[in-house]
C-alpha angles and dihedrals in degrees: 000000000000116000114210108227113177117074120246087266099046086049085044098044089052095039095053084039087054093043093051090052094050092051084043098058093035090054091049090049089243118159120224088238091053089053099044080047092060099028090062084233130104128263087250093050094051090054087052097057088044089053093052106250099178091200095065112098120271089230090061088048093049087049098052087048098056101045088058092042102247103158115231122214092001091268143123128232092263099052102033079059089051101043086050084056088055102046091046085054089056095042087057091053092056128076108272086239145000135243133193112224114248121235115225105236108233109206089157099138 
């Protein structure tokens, strides 16, 4: 038995994301095999990632997209730099990890 493990939105968000690349390399006249060339990855893999498989790297995802020119967080250069230096601000502001605190188990009859 296969247990399903991605929710409906995580299956939906890599599926569109998979979808955009495909229309983009098509529209650029790009083969798959152009694209699997450039990306480091091989032609199955890439079809992989256009039809949504929500198990290939996201690496891989972010590479493809790239190369074809899909635009990823609807940023530029400039502000997507900017946005990670914020982010990176906030991260040194919170705690490096987080504990749960541990009850103290009362068996105390």
């Amino acid at each position: 038995m296969k247990i399903d493990t991605y929710s409906a939105p995580s299956k939906n968000a890599v599926l569109l994301l998979g979808q955009l690349i495909e229309v983009a390399r098509k529209e650029k006249k790009l083969t798959a095999t152009e694209v699997a060339e450039r990306a480091g990855i091989s032609r199955p893999f890439l079809q992989r990632i256009e039809n949504g498989d929500p198990k290939c790297n996201i690496g891989a995802f972010f590479e493809v997209a790239t190369i074809v020119g899909v635009k990823l967080f609807d940023a530029d250069e400039t502000s997507l730099s900017k946005h990670i230096r914020q982010v990176e601000d906030k991260l040194t502001l919170l705690p490096k990890s987080i504990r749960k605190k541990q009850r103290k188990v009362d068996d105390d009859f």
